[in-house]
C-alpha positions in Angstrom: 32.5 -70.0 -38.2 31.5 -68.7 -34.8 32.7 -64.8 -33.5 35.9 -64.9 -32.1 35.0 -64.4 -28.7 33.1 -67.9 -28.6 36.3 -69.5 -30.8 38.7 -68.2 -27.7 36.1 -69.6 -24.9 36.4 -72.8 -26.4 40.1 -73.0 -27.3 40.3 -71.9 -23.3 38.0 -74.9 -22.8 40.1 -76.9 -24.5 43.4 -76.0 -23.4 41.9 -76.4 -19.4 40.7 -80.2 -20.4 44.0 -81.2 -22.1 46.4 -79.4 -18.8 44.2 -81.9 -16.8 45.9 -84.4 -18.4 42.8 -87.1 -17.1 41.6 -87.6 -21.4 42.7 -90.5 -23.3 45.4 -90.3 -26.1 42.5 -90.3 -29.1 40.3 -87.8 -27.2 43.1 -85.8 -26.8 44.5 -85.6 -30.2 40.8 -85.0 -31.5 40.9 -81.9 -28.9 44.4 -80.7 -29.8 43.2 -80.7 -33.8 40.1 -78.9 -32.6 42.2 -76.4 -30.8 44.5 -75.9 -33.8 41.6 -74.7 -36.1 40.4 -72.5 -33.8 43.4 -71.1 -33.1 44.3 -70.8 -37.0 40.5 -69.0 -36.9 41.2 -66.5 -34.3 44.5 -65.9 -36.1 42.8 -65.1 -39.1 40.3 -62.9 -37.6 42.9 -60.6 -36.0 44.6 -60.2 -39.1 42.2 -59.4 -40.5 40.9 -56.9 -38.0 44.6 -55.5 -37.9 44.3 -54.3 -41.8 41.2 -52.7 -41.2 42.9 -50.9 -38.9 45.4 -50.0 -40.8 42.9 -48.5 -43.4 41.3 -46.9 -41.2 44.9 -45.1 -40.0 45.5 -44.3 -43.5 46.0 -40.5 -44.0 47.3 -38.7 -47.3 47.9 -41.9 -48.8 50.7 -43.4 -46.3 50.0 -45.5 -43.3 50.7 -43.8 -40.5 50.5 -46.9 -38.2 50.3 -46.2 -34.2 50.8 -48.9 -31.4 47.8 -49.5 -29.2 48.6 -48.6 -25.8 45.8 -50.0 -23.2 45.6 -46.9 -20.4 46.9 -49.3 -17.9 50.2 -49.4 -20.1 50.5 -45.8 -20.5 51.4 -45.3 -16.3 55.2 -45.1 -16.2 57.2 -47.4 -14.8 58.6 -47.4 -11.3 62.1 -48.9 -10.8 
């Protein structure tokens, strides 16, 4: 299976063909079960990527899991 970056660039692909709305109905269901294993694929690849983070956060024998917070996230918020 392809890296998940090229996965998401055609799921994107997909998606923008299918919003169009200008494919017939059996092109599009072929498309719409394309985009569904990729999806599942990409799914499956973050998961995955998530428990190797969580190995990786391990420490004394107990996960000590920490939300990812982008930088942009970390400003605070102005009401």
């Amino acid at each position: 299976m392809a890296k998940f970056e090229e996965c998401l660039q055609r799921l994107e692909k997909i998606v923008q063909e299918l919003e169009r709305g200008e494919v017939p109905l059996e092109k599009s269901l072929t498309l719409f079960e394309e985009g569904m294993q990729l999806s599942s694929a990409c799914r499956k690849e973050l998961e995955q990527a998530e428990g190797k983070v969580e190995v990786l956060l391990k420490k004394n024998g107990k996960l000590q899991a920490e939300p990812f917070e982008p930088s942009a996230e970390k400003a605070p918020i102005r009401r």
